[in-house]
C-alpha positions, 0 to 999 in steps of 0.5 A: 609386500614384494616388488611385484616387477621382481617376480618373472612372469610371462615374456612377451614381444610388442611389435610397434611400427614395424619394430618387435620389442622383448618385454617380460609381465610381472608373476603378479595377480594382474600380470597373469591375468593380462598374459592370459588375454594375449595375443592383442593388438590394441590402438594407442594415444600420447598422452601428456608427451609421456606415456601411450594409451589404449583402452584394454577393454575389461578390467584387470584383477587388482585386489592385494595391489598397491593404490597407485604407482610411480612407474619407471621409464620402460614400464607397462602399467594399467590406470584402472580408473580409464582402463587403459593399458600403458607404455611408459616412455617418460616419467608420469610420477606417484599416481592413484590408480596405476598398476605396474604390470611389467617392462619392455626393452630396448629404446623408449624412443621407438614407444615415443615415435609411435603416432596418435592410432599407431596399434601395437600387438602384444603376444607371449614369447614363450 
């Protein structure tokens, strides 16, 4: 199966904390699917000093893609057992359930400093 972060989907900017970060969804099925649903501001949690949260509301189509993930640093994904869409900003691991939708730009420390009920839109650049 290809690496669905290799396929170029949508570009897209998340404006967090007065800062716009550049960031492209992946050509996969969930990708689209998400790009289809901007422009969004949604409100974010840490969890586990790793990783930010946010309920995205419905699910996301997953069927062909891998149980789970090992996502990089960098990367956004979907847990599909707590709908919540993420921001990863340190290394969570291999777990069941993650789905890598793409990657944002720039420094994961700005990710990081974003405080319990930060929102964060995300919109396509195109």
């Amino acid at each position: 199966m290809p690496d669905p972060m290799s396929e170029g989907g949508a570009r897209i900017r998340l404006c967090l904390g007065g800062v716009t970060l550049a960031g492209r969804l992946a050509g996969s099925v969930p990708g689209r699917a998400l790009a289809d649903r901007l422009p969004l501001t949604l409100t974010f949690r840490d969890y586990n000093g790793v990783e930010k949260l946010a309920p995205l509301g419905a699910p996301l189509p997953i069927e062909g893609e891998p149980s789970g993930a090992d996502p990089d640093i960098g990367e956004i994904g979907w847990y599909a057992p707590s709908g919540d869409l993420v921001l990863y900003y340190g290394r969570v691991g291999y777990w069941l359930g993650i789905i890598r939708l793409g990657r944002y730009e720039g420094d994961p420390g700005i990710v990081q400093a974003q405080p319990d009920g930060a929102q964060v839109t995300i919109e396509l650049a195109d």
